[in-house]
Steps between C-alpha positions, in 0.01 A plus 500: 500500500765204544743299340584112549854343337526098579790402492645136460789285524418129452316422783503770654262822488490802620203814466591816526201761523484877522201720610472857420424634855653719752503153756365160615459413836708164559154317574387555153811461363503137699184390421542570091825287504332240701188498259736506183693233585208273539360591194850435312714262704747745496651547889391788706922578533510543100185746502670858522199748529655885453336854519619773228434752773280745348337805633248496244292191571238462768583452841534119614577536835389657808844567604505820399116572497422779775174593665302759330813551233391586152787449373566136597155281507483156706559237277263365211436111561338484177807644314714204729255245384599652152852474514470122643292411213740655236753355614351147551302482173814459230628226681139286555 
């Protein structure tokens, strides 16, 4: 799940999002801001993207993904794609 507060001061705007996941690579992080800023104007340095560090959600980046290990799984692309969508889709 995730959150979004905008914020705004006259002209200016800023998004602050929040992701229920353990982490986000940078990349993805990146390329979200990049994507939300062109769909709302607002600039990529106003676009705070934040992960509530849970244990409990599915694993989003091969970082800590081992070969063979059970107990932490490669990454799911389709659960990124997911997450991308989500948090695109309020502000189309």
């Amino acid at each position: 799940d995730h959150g979004t507060d905008l914020l705004e001061a006259g002209p200016v705007a800023a998004l602050l999002i929040s992701i229920d996941v353990l982490m986000l690579s940078t990349a993805f992080m990146t390329a979200l801001r990049h994507e939300i800023s062109g769909v709302t104007g607002i600039p990529v340095e106003n676009i705070l993207v934040s992960t509530t560090h849970t244990h409990s959600a599915p694993v989003t980046m091969d970082l800590l993904a081992f070969r063979g290990d059970s107990q932490v799984p490669p990454a799911d692309p389709s659960y990124q794609e997911l997450i991308h969508v989500r948090a695109l889709l309020p502000r189309v």
